[in-house]
C-alpha positions in Angstrom: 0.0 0.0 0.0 2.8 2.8 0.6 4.6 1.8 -2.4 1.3 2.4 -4.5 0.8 5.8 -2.6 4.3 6.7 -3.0 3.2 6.3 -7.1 0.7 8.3 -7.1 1.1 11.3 -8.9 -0.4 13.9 -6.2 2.0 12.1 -3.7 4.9 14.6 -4.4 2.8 17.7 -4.3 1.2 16.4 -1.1 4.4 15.9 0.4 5.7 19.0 -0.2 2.9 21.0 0.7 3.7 19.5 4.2 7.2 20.7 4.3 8.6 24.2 5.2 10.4 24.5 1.8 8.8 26.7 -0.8 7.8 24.7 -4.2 9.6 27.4 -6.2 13.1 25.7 -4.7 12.0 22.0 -6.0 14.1 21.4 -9.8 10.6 19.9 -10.9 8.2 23.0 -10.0 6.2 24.0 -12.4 7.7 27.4 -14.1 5.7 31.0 -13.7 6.3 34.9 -15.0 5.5 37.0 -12.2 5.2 40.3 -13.5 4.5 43.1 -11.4 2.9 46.5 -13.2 3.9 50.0 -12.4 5.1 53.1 -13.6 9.1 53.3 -13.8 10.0 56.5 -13.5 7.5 56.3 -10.2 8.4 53.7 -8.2 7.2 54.5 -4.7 3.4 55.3 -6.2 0.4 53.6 -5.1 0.0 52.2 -9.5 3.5 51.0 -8.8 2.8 48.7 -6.0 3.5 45.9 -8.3 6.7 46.8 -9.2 7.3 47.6 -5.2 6.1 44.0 -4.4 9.0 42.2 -7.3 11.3 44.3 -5.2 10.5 42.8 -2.3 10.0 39.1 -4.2 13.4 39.2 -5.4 14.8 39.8 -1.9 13.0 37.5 -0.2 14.1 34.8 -3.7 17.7 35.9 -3.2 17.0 36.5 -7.2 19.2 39.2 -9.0 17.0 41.7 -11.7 19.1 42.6 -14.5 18.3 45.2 -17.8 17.2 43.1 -20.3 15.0 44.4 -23.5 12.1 46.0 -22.1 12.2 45.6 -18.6 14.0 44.3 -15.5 14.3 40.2 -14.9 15.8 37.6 -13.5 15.5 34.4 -11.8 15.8 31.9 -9.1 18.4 29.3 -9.2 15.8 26.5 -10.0 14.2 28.2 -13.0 11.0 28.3 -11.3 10.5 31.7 -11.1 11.0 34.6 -13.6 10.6 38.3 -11.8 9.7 41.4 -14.3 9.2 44.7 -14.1 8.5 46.6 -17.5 10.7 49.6 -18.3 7.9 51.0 -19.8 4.7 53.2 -18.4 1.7 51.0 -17.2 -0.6 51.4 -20.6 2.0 50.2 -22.8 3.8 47.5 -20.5 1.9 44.9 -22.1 4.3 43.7 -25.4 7.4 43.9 -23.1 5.5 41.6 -20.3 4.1 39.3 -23.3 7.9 39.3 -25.1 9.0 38.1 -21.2 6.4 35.5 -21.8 7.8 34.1 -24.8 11.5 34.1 -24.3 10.8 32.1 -21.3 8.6 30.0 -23.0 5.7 30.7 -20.0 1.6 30.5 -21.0 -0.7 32.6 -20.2 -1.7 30.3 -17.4 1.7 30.5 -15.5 1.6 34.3 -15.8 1.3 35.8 -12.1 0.1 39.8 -12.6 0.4 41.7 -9.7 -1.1 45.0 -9.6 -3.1 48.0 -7.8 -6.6 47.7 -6.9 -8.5 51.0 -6.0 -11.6 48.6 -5.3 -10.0 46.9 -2.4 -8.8 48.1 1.1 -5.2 48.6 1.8 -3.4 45.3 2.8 -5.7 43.4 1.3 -5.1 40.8 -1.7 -7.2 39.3 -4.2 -5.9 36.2 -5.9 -8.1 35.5 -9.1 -7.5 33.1 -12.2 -8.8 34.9 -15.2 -11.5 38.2 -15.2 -11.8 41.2 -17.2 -9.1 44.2 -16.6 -12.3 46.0 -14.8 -11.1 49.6 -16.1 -6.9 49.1 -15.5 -5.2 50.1 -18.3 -1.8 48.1 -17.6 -3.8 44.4 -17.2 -6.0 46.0 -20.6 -1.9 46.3 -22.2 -1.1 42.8 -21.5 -4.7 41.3 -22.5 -4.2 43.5 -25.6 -0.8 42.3 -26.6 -1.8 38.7 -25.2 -4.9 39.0 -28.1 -7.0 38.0 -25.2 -9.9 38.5 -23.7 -11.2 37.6 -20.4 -11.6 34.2 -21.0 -9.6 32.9 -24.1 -6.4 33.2 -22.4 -6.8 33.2 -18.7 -3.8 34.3 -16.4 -3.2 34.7 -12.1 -4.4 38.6 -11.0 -2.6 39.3 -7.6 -4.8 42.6 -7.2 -3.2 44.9 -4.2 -5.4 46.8 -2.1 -4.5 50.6 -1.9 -8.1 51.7 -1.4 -9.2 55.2 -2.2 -9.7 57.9 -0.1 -8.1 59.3 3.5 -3.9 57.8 3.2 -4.0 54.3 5.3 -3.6 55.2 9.0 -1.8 53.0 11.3 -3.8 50.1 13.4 -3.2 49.3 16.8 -0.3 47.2 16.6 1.1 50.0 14.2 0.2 48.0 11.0 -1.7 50.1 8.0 -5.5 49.8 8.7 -7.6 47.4 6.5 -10.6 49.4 6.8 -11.8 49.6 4.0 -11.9 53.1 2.2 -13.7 53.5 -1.4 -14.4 57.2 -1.1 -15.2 57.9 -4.7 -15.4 61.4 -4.8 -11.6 61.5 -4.5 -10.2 61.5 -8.1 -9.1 57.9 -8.9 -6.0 58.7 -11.3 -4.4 61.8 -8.4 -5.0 58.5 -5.8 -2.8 55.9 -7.4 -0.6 58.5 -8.7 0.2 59.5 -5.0 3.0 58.1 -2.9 2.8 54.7 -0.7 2.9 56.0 3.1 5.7 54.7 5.5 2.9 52.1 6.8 2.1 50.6 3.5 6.0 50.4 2.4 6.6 48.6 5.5 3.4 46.3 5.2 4.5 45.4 1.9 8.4 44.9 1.8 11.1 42.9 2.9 9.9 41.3 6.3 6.4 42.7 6.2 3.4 40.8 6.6 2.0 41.5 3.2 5.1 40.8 1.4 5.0 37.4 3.3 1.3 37.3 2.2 2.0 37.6 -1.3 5.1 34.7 -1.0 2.2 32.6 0.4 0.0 32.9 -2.8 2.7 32.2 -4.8 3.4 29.0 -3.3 -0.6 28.3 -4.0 0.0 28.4 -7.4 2.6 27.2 -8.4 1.0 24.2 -5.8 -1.7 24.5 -8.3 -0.1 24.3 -11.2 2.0 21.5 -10.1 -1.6 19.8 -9.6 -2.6 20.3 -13.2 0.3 19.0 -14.7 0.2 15.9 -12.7 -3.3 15.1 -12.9 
């Protein structure tokens, strides 16, 4: 009976889910883009939280991000993961994510977008697989340049909470405050143009609970993923 178990082809995945080692350091993990959206030349703006979160990502990875033609890369030593950032602004990001995509030989389904949301709270993430842009110009780029709509070629949304109204205020353990603030008489495009506060840079990088958060969907997916190829 062990011997058949240890055959079974969800018996590795299982196992691994189990251990304290992420999936992205296993040589047989499935292979994902993680691309995080932004504005370059405004990198500490609430529309670049994407790009702040592959900062943190390729910390916590130990991965290197070199210049490469159109963006920023690199990846971990197993392969696993690729980290981008686009060199260009948001709207037009999409061909340089999409030429990522294909020199890495990734599909849209192991393409991880990570991205502001002015529809959710601050520190608060929303993992979906497939969906329509819902009005952001930089996921409307990479469906364009993908020739996909919401359905035909699905990919992972990490959408980032950065809420719109008051700036975040501090909770009681000194943490940015998850209540949630859609205040839609404030002007959406000043909002996310604005600059992260101290809280939500904290919250979201190196050692912070919502860069851990973010590591933590990762691992999901790629768990996922590993699933799908199995089964």
């Amino acid at each position: 009976m062990v011997s058949l178990l240890h055959k079974h082809p969800l018996f590795s995945i299982m196992a691994r889910a189990h251990t304290r080692r992420s999936l992205s350091t296993f040589s047989d993990a499935p292979r994902i883009l993680i691309a995080g959206l932004g504005n370059a030349p405004y990198p500490s703006t609430r529309h670049s939280i994407g790009q702040y979160i592959i900062n943190g990502l390729a910390s916590h990875y130990s991965i290197h991000m070199s210049s490469s033609r159109g963006g920023h890369q690199g990846s971990n030593p197993t392969g696993s993961i690729t980290l981008f950032k686009a060199k260009q602004l948001m709207n037009v990001s999409g061909p340089s994510v999409v030429a990522a995509m294909r020199a890495g030989q990734v599909p849209p389904s192991h393409l991880v977008l990570i991205y502001d949301s002015l529809t959710h709270a601050p520190c608060r993430l929303a993992v979906r697989f497939g969906g329509s842009a819902q009005g952001h110009n930089g996921v409307k780029s990479v469906m364009a340049s993908l020739g996909a709509s919401a359905t035909s070629k699905p990919f992972w949304q990490i959408r980032v909470g950065v809420g719109r109204g008051n700036p975040a205020g501090s909770g009681v353990d000194g943490e940015v405050s998850q209540k949630r603030m859609i205040n839609k008489s404030v002007d959406a495009a000043e909002w996310v143009l604005g600059p992260l506060s101290e809280e939500e840079k904290r919250y979201w990088g190196v050692g912070g609970k919502g860069l851990d958060a973010v590591v933590r969907e990762i691992d999901r997916i790629m768990e996922k993923l590993g699933e799908e190829a199995d089964g």
